[in-house]
Biopython code that builds the backbone (N, CA, C, O; Angstrom):
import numpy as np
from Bio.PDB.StructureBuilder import StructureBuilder

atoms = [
    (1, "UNK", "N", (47.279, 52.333, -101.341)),
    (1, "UNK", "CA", (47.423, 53.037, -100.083)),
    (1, "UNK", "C", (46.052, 53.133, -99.444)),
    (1, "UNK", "O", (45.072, 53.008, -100.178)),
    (2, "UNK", "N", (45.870, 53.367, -97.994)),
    (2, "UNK", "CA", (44.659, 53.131, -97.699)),
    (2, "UNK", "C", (44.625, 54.582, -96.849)),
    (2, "UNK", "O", (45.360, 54.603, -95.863)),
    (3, "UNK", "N", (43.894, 55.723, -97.113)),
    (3, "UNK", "CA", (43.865, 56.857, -96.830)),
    (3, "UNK", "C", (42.875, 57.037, -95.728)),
    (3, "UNK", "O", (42.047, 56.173, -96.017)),
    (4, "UNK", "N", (42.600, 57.411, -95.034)),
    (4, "UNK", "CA", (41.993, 57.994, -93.821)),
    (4, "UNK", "C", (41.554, 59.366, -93.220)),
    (4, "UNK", "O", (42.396, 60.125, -92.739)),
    (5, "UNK", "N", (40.340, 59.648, -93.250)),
    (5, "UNK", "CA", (40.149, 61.127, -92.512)),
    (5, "UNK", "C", (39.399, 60.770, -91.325)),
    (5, "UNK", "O", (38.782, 59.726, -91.534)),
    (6, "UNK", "N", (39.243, 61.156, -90.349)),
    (6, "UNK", "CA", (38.835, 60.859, -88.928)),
    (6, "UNK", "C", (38.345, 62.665, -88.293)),
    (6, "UNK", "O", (39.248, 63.487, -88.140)),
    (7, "UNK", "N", (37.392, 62.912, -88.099)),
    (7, "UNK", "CA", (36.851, 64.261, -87.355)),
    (7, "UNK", "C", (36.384, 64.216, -85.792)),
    (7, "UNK", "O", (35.401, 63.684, -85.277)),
    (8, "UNK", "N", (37.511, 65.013, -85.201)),
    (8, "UNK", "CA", (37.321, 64.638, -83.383)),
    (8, "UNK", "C", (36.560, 65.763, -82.922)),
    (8, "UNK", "O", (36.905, 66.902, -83.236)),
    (9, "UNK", "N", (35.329, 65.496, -82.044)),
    (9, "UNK", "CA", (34.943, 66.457, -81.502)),
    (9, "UNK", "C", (34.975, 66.511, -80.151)),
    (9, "UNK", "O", (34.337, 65.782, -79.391)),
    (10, "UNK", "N", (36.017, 67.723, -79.740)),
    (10, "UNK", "CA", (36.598, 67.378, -78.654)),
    (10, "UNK", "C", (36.042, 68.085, -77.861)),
    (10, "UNK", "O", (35.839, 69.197, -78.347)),
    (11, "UNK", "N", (35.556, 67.939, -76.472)),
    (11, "UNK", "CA", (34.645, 69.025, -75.217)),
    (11, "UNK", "C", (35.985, 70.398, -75.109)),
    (11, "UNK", "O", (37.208, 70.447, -74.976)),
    (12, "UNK", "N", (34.938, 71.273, -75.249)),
    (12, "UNK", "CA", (35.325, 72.682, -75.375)),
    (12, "UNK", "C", (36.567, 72.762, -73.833)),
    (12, "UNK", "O", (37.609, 73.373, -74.073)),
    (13, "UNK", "N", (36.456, 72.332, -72.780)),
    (13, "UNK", "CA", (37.503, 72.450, -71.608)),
    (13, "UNK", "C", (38.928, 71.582, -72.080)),
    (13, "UNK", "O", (39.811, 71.398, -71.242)),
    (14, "UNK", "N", (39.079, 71.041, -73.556)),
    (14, "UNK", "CA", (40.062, 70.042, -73.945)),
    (14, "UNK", "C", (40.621, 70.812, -75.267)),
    (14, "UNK", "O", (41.741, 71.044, -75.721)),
    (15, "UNK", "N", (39.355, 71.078, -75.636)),
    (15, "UNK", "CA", (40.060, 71.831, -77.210)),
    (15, "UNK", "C", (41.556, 72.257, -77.173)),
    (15, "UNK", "O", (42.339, 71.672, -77.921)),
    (16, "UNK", "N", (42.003, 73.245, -76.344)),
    (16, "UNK", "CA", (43.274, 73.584, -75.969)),
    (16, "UNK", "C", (44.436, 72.885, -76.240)),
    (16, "UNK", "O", (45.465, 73.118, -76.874)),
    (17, "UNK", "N", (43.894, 71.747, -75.437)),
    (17, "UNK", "CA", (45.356, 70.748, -74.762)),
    (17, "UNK", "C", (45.242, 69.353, -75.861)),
    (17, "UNK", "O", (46.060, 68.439, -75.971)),
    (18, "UNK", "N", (43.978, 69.541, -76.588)),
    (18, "UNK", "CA", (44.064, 68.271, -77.374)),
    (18, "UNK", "C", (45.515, 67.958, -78.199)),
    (18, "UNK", "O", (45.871, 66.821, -77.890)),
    (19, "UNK", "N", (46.408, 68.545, -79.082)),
    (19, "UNK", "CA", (47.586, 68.551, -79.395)),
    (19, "UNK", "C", (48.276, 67.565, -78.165)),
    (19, "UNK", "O", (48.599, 66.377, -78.176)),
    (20, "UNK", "N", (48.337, 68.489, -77.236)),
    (20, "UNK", "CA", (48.975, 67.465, -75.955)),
    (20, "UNK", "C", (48.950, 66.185, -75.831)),
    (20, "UNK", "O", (49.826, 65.320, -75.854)),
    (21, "UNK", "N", (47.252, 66.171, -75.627)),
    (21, "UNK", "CA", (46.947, 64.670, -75.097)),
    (21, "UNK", "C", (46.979, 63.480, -76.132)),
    (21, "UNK", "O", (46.973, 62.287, -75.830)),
    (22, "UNK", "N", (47.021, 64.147, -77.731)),
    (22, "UNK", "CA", (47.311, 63.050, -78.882)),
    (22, "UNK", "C", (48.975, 62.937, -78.985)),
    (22, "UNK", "O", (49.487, 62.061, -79.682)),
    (23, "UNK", "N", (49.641, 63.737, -78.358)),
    (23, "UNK", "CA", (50.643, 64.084, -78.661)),
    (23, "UNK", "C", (51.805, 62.382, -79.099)),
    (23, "UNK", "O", (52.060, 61.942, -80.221)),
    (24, "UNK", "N", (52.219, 61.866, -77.832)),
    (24, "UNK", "CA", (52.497, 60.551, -77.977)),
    (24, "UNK", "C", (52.281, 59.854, -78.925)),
    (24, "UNK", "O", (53.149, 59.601, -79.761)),
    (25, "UNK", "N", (50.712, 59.276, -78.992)),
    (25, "UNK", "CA", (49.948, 58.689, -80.126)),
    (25, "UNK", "C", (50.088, 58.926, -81.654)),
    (25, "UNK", "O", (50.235, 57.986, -82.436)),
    (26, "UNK", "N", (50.028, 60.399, -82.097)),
    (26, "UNK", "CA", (50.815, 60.820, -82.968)),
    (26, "UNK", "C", (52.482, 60.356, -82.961)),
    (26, "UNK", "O", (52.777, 59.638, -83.916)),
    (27, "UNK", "N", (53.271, 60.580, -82.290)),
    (27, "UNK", "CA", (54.164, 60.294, -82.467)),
    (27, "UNK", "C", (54.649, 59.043, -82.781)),
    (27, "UNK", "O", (55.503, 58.857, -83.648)),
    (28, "UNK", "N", (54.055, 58.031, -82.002)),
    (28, "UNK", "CA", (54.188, 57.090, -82.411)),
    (28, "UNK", "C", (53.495, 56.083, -83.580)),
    (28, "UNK", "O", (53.964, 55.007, -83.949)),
    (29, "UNK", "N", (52.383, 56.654, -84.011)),
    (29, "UNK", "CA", (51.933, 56.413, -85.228)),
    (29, "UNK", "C", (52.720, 56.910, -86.335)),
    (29, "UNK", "O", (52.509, 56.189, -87.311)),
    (30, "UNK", "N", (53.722, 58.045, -86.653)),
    (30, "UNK", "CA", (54.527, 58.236, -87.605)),
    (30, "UNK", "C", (55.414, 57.424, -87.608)),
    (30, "UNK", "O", (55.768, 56.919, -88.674)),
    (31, "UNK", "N", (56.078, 57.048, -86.267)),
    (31, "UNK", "CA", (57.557, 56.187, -86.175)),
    (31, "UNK", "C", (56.672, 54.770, -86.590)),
    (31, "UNK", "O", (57.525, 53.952, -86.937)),
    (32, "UNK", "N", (55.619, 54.292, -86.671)),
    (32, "UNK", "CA", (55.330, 52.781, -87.397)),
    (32, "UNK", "C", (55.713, 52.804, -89.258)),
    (32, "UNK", "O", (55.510, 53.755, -90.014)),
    (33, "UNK", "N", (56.286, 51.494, -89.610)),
    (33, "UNK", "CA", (56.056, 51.111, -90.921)),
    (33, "UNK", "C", (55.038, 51.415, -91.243)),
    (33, "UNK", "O", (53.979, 51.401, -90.616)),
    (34, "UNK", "N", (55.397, 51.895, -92.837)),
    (34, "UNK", "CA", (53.787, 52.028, -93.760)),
    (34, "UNK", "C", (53.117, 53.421, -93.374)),
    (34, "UNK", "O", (52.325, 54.001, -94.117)),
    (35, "UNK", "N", (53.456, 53.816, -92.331)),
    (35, "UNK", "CA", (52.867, 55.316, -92.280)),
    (35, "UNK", "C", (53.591, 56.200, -93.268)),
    (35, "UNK", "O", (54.783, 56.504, -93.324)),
    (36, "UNK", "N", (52.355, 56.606, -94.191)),
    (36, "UNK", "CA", (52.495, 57.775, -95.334)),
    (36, "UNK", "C", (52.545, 59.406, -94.510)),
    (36, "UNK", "O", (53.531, 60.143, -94.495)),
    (37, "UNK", "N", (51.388, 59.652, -93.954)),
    (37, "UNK", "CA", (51.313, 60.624, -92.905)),
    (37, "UNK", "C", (50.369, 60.750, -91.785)),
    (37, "UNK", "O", (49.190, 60.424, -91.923)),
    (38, "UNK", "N", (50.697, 61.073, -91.010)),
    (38, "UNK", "CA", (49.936, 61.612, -89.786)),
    (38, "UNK", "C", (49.465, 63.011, -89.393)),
    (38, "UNK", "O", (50.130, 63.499, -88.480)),
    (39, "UNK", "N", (48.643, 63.641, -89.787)),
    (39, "UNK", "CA", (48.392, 65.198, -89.692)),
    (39, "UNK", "C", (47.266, 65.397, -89.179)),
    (39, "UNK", "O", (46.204, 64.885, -89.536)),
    (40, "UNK", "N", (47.497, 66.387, -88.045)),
    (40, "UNK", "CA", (46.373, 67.220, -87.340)),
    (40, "UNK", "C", (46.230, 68.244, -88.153)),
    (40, "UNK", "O", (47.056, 68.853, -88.832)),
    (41, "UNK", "N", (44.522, 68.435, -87.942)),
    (41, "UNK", "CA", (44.351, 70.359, -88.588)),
    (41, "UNK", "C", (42.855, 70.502, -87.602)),
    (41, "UNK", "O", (41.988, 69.663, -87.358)),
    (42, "UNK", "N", (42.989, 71.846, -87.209)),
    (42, "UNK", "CA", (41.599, 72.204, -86.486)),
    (42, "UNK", "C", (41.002, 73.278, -87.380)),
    (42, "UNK", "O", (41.433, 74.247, -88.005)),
    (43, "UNK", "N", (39.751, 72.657, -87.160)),
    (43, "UNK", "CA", (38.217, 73.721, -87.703)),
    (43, "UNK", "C", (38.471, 74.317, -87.933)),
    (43, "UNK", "O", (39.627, 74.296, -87.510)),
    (44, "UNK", "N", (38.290, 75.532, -88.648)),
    (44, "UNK", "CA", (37.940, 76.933, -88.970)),
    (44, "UNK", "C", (36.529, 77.578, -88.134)),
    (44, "UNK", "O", (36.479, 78.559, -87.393)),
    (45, "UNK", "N", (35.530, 76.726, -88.514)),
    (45, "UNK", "CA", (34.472, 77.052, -88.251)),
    (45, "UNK", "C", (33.954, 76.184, -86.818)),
    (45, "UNK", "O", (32.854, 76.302, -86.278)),
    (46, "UNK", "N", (34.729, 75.572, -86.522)),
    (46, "UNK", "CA", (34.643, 74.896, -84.749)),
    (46, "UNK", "C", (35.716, 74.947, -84.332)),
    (46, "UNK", "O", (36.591, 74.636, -85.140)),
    (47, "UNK", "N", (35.977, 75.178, -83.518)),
    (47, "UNK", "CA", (37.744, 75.158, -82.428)),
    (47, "UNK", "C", (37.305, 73.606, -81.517)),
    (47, "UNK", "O", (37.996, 73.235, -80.568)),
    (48, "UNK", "N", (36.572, 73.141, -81.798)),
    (48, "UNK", "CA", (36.332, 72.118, -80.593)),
    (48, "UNK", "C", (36.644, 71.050, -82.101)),
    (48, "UNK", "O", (36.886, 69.890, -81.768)),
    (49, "UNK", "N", (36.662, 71.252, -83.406)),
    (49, "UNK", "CA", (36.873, 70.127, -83.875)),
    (49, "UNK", "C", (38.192, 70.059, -84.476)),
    (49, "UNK", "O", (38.765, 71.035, -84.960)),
    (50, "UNK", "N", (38.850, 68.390, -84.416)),
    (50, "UNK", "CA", (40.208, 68.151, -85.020)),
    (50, "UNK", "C", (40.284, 67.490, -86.333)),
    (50, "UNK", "O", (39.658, 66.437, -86.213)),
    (51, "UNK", "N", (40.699, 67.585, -87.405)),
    (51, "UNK", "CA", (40.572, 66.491, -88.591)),
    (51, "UNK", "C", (42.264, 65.965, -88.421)),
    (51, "UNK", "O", (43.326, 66.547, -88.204)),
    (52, "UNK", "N", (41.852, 64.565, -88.649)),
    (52, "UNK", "CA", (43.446, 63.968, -88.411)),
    (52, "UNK", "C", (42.907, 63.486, -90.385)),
    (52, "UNK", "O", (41.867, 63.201, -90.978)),
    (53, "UNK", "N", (44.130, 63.623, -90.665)),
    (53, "UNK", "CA", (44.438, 62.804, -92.186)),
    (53, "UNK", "C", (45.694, 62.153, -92.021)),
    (53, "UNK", "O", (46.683, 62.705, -91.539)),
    (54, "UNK", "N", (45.643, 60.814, -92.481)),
    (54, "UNK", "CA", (46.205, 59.786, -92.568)),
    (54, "UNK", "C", (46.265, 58.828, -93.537)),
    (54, "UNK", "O", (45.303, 58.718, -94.297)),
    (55, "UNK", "N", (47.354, 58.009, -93.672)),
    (55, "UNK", "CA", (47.654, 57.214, -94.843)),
    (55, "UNK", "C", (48.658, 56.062, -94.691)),
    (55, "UNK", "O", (49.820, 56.105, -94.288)),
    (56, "UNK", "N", (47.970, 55.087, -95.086)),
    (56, "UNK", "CA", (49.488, 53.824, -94.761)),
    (56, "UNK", "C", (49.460, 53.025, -95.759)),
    (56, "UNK", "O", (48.382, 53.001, -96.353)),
    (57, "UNK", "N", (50.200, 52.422, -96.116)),
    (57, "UNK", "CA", (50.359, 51.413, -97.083)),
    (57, "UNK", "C", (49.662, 50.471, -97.055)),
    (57, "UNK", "O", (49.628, 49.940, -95.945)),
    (58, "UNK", "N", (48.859, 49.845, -98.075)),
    (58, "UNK", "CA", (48.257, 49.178, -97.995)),
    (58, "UNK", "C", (48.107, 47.949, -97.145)),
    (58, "UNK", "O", (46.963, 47.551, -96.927)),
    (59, "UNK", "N", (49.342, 47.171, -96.539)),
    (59, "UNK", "CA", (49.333, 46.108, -95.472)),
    (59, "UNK", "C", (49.867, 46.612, -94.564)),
    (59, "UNK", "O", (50.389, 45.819, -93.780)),
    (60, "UNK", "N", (50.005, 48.266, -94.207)),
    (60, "UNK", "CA", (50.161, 48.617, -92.748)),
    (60, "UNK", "C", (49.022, 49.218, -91.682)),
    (60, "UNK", "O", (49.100, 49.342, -90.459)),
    (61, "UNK", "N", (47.671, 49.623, -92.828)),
    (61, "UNK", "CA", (46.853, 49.964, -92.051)),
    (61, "UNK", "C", (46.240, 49.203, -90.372)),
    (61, "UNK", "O", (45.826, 49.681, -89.316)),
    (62, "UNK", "N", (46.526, 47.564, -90.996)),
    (62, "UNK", "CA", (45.732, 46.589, -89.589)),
    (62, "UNK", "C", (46.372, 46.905, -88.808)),
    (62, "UNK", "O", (45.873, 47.470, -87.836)),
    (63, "UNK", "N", (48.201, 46.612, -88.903)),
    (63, "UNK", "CA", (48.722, 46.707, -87.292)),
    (63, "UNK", "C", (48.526, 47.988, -87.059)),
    (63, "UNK", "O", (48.571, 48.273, -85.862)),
    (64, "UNK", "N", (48.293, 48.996, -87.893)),
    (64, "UNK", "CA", (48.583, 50.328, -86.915)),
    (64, "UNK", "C", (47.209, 49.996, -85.664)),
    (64, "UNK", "O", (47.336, 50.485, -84.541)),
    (65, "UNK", "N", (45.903, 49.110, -86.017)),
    (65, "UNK", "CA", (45.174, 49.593, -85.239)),
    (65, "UNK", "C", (45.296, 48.235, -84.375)),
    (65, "UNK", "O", (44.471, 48.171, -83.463)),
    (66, "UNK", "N", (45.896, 47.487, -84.457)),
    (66, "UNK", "CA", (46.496, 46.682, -83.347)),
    (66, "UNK", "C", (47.377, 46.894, -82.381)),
    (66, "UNK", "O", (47.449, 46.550, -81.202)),
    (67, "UNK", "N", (48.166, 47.648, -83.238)),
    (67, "UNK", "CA", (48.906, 48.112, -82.428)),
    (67, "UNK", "C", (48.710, 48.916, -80.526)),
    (67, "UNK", "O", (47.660, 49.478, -80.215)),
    (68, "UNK", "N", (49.917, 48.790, -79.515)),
    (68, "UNK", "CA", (49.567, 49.208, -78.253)),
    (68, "UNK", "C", (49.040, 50.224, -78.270)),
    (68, "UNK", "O", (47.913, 50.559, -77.905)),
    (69, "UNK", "N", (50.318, 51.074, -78.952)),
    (69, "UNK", "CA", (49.580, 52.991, -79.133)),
    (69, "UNK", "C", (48.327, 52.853, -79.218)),
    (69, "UNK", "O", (47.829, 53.383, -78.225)),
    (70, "UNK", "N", (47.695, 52.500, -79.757)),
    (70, "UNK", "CA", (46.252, 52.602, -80.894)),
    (70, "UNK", "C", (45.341, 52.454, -79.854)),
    (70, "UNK", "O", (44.385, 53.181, -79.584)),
    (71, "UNK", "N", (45.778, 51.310, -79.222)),
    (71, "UNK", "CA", (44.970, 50.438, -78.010)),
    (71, "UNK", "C", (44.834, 51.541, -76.935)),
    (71, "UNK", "O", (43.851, 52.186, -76.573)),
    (72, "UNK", "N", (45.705, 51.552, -76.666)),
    (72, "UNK", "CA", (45.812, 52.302, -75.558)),
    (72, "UNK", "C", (45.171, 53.926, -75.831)),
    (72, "UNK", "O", (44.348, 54.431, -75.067)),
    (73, "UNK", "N", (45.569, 54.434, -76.733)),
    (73, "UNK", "CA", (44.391, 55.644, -77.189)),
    (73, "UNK", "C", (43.434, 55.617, -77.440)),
    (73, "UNK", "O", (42.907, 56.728, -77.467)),
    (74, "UNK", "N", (42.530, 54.421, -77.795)),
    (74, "UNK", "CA", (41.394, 54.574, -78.101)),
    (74, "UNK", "C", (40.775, 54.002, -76.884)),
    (74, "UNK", "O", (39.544, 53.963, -76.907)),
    (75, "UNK", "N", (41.456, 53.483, -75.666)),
    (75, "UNK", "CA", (41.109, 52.831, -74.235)),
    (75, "UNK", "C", (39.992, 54.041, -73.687)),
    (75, "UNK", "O", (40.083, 55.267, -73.741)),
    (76, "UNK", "N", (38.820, 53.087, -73.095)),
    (76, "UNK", "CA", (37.586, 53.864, -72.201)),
    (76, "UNK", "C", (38.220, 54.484, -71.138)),
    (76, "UNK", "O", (38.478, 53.733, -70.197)),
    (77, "UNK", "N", (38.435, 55.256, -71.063)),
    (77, "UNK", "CA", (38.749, 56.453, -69.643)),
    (77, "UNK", "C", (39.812, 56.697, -69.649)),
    (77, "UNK", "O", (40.293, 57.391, -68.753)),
    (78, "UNK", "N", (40.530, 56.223, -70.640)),
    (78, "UNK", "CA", (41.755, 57.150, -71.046)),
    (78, "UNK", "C", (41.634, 58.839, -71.341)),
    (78, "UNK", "O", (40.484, 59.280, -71.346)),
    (79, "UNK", "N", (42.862, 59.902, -71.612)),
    (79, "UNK", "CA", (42.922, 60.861, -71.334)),
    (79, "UNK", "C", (42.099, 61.299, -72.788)),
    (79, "UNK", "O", (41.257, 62.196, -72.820)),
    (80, "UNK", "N", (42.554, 60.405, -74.091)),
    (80, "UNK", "CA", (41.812, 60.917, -75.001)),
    (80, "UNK", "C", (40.310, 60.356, -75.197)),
    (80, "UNK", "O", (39.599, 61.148, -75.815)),
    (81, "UNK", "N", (39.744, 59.287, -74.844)),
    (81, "UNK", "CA", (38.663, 59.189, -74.567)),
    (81, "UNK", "C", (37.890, 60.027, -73.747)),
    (81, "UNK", "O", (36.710, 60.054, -74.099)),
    (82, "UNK", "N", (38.113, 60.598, -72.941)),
    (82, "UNK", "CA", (37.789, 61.423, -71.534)),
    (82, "UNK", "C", (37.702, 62.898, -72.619)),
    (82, "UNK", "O", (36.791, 63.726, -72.598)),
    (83, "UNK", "N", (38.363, 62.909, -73.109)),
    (83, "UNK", "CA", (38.912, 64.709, -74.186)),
    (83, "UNK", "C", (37.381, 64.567, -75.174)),
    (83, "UNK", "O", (36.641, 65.490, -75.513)),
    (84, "UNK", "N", (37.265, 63.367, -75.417)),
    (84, "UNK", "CA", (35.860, 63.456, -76.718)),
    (84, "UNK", "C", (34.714, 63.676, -76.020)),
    (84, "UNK", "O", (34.362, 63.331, -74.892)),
    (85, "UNK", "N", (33.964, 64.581, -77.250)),
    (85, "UNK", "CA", (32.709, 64.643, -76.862)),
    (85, "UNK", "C", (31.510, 63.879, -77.724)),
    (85, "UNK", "O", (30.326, 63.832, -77.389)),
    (86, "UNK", "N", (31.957, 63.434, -78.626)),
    (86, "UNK", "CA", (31.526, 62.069, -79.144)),
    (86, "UNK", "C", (32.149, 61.439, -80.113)),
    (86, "UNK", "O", (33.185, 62.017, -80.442)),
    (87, "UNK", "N", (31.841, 60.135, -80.907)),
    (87, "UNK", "CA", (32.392, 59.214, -81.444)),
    (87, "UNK", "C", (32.640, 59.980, -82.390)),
    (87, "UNK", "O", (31.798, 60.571, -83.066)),
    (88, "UNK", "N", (34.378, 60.051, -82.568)),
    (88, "UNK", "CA", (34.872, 60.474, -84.018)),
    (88, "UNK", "C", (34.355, 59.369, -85.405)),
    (88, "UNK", "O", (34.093, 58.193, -85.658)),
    (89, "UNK", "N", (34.436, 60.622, -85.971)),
    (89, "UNK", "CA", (33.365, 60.339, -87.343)),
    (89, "UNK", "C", (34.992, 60.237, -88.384)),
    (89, "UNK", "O", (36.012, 60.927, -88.377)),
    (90, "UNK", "N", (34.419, 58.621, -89.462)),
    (90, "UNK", "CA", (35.857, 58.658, -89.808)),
    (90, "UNK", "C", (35.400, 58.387, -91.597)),
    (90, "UNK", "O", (34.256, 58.051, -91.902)),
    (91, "UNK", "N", (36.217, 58.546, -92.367)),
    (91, "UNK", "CA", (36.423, 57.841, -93.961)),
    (91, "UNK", "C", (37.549, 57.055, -93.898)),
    (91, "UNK", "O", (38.538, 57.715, -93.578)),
    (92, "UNK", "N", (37.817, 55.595, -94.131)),
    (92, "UNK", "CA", (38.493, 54.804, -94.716)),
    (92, "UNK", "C", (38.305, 54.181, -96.172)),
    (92, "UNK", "O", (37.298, 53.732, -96.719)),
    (93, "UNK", "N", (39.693, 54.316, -96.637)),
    (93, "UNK", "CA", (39.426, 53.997, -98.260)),
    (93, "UNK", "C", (40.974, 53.228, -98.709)),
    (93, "UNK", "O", (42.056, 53.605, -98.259)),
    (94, "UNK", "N", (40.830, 52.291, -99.509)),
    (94, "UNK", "CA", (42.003, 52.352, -100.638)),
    (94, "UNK", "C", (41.626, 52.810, -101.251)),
    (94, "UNK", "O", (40.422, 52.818, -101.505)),
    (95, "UNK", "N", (42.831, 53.666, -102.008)),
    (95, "UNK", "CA", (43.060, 54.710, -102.886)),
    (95, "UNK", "C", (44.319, 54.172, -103.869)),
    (95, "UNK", "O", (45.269, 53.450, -103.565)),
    (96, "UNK", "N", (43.973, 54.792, -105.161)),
    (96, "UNK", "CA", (45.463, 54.838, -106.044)),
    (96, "UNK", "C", (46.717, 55.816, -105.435)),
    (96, "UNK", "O", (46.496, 56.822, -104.761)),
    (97, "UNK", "N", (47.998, 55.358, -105.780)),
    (97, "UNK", "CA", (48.917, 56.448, -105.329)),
    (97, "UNK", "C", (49.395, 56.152, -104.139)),
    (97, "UNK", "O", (48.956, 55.457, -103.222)),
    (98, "UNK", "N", (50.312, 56.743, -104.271)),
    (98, "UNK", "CA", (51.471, 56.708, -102.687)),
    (98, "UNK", "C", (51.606, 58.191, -102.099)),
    (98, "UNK", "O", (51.973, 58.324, -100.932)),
    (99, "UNK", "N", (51.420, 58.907, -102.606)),
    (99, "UNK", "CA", (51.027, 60.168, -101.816)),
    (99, "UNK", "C", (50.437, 61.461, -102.099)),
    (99, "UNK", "O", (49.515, 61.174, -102.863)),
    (100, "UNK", "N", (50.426, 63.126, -101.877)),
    (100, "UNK", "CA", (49.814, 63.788, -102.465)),
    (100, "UNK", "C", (49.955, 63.693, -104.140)),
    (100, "UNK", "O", (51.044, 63.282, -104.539)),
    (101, "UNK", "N", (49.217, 63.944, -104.879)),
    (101, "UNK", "CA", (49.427, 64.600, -106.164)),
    (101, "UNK", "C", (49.149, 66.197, -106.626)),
    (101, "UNK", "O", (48.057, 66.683, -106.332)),
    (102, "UNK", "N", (50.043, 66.931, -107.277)),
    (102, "UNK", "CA", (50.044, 68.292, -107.389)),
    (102, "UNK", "C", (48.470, 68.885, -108.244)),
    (102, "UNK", "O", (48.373, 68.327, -109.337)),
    (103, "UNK", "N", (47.486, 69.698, -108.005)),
    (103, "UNK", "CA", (46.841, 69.435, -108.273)),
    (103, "UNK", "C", (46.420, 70.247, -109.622)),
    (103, "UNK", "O", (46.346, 71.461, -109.810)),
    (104, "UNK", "N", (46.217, 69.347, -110.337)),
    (104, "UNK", "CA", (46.174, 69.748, -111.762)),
    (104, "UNK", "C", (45.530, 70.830, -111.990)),
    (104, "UNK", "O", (46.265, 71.488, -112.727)),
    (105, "UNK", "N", (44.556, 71.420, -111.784)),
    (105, "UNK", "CA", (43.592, 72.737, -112.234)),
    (105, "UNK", "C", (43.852, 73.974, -111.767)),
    (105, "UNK", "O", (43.299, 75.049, -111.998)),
    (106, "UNK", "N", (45.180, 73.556, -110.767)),
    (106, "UNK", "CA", (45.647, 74.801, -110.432)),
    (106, "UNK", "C", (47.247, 74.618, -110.384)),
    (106, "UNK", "O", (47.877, 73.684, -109.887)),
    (107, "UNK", "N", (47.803, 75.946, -111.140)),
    (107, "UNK", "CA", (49.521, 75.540, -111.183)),
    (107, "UNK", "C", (49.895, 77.334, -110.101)),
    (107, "UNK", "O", (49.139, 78.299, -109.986)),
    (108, "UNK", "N", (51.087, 77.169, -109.602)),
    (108, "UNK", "CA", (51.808, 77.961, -108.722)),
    (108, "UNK", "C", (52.882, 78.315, -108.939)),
    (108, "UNK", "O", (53.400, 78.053, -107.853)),
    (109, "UNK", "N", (53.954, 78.890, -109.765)),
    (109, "UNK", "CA", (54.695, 79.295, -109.632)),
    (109, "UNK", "C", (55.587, 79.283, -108.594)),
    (109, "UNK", "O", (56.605, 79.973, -108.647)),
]
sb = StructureBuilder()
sb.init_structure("model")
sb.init_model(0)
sb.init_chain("A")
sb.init_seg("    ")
for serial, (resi, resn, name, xyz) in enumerate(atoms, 1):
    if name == "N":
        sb.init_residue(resn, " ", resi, " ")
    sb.init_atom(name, np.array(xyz, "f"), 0.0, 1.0, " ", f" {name:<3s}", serial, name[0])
structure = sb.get_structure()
């Protein structure tokens, strides 16, 4: 599986509406093959930043970023280009596993 974290730092007049303006893009990145998950989470300690975590199967990662969606969201003067306040900072990896694992050092009832 090829796992993904990506950190958006989005201009404080966008923070808000960012959900919005990925909104589509997200969506349609779940409805592709090979998508494991697609998840937003914002900062604690910044409201202007987004962490997306992501995961696709090992031969679905390329098209996702061929893909139109992709294209078209990551397009210069588009709404989410226009929303950043600079180049999201990313980790790409293959990884073992197909999805979370429960995590051993701590059990829950």
């Amino acid at each position: 599986m090829i796992f993904i974290a990506v950190k958006f730092q989005v201009k404080p007049e966008y923070a808000e509406q960012w959900p919005e303006i990925v909104r589509e893009f997200t969506e349609a990145t779940r409805a592709e093959p090979g998508n494991k998950w697609f998840e937003w989470s914002r900062s604690l300690e910044d409201p202007n930043e987004y962490v997306l975590l992501e995961a696709f199967d090992d031969d679905a990662a390329e098209a996702h970023v061929t893909s139109d969606h992709f294209q078209q969201a990551i397009a210069e003067g588009g709404p989410m280009h226009q929303a950043l306040a600079a180049t999201p900072k990313i980790i790409s990896r293959p990884i073992e596993g197909e999805d979370w694992d429960a995590m051993g050092e701590m059990q829950v009832d």
